[in-house]
N, C-alpha and C positions, 0 to 999 in steps of 0.2 A: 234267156233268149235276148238277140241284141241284133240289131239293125244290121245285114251282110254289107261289107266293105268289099273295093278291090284285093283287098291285102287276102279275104280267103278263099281268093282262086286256089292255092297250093292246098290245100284244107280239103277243096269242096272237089278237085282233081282228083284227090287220093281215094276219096269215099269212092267218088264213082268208077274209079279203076279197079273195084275189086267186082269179080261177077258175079258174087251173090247179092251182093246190096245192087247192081243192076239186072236181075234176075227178073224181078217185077215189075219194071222199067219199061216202055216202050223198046228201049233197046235189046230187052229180052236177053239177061245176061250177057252182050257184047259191051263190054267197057265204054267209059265213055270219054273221048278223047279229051286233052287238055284243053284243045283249042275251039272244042265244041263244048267244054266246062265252063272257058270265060264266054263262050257267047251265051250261055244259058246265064250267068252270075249276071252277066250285062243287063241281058233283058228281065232281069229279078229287079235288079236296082233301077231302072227306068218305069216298072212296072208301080212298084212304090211313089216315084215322080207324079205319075199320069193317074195311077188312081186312089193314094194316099191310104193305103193297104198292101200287103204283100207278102214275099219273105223276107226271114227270118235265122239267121246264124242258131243255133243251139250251140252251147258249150258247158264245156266243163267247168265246175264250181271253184274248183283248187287251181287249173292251171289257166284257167281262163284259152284253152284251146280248144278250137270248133271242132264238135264230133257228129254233129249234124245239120240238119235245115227243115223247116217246117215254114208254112207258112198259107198265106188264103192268095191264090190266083186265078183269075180271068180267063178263061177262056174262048175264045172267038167262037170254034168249031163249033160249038153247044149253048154259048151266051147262057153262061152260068161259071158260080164262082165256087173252085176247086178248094175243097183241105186239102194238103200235101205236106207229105214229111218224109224222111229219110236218113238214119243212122248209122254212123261206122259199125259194120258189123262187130266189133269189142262190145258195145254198149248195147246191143239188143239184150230182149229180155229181162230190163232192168226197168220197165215201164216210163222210160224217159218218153218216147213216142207217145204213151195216151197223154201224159199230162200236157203234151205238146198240144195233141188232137184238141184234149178238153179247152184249153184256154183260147187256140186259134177258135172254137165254136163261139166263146165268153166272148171276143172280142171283135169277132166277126159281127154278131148281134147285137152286142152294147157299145159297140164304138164306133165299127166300122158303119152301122146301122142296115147290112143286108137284111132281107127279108127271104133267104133260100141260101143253105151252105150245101154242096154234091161233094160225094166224095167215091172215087172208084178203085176198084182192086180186082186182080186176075181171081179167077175161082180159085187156084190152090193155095193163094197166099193167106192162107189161115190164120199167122199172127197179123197181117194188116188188116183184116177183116176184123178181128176180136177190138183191135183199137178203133175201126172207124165204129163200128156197134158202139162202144164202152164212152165213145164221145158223146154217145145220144145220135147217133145218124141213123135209117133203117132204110134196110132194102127195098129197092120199088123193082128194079128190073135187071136185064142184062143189055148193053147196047154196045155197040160197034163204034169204036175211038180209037186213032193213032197206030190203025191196023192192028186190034186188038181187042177182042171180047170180054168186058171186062162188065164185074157187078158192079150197079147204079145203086147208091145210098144219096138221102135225102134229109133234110133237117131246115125244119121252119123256126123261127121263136116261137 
């Protein structure tokens, strides 16, 4: 994992233009535009600025090309701080995702110093579910977010 740059808008476009990997997404399988890619990339790297936590590039070992994003984020709506990650569909089921999950928990609580990591997922997404469990997070409830019902995981130190 490595600090996202401008340089991977083109990267972080592509993932989100496929509509399985935005299936689970607020966006609910409708792709997600370029120019609504750099504005999320935007507000990733300002988010880092402002609260010296965030996301996260994932890449590949050999080519050193981004195949995904992970990272701990802020959220207003809820005033609590999100795990989040997301993979080019190629690389699912390779368990890139928990180790992703497991270390943003490690570094959220030993570095970041939060005292409360959420992490949420639509009911049917079964394998996002098994990674946010497999982080140590555990279900409290289901709540309403982003026009979306989605389960509420929780995780203290």
């Amino acid at each position: 994992m490595r600090s996202l740059q401008c340089s991977d808008l083109d990267a972080l476009a592509e993932i989100w233009a496929d509509p399985e990997v935005t299936r689970f997404l607020p966006s609910q399988g409708v792709p997600i535009s370029r120019e609504n890619a750099e504005k999320l990339l935007q507000s990733f790297i300002k988010h880092w600025q402002e609260r010296g936590y965030g996301v996260w590039a994932i890449v590949e070992n050999n080519s050193s090309q981004m195949i995904g994003y992970c990272g701990l984020r802020y959220l207003d709506e809820i005033d609590e701080v999100e795990v989040l990650y997301g993979l080019a569909q190629a690389y699912w089921g390779r368990g890139i995702a928990t180790q992703a999950a497991q270390a943003l928990v490690s570094y959220g609580f030993n570095v970041a110093k939060l005292d409360k990591l959420i992490a949420m997922a639509l009911p049917d997404n079964l394998a996002s579910r098994r990674v946010i469990e497999k982080a140590g997070l555990q279900y409290e409830k289901q709540i309403h977010i982003f026009n979306l019902d989605v389960l509420y995981y929780c995780a203290k130190p």
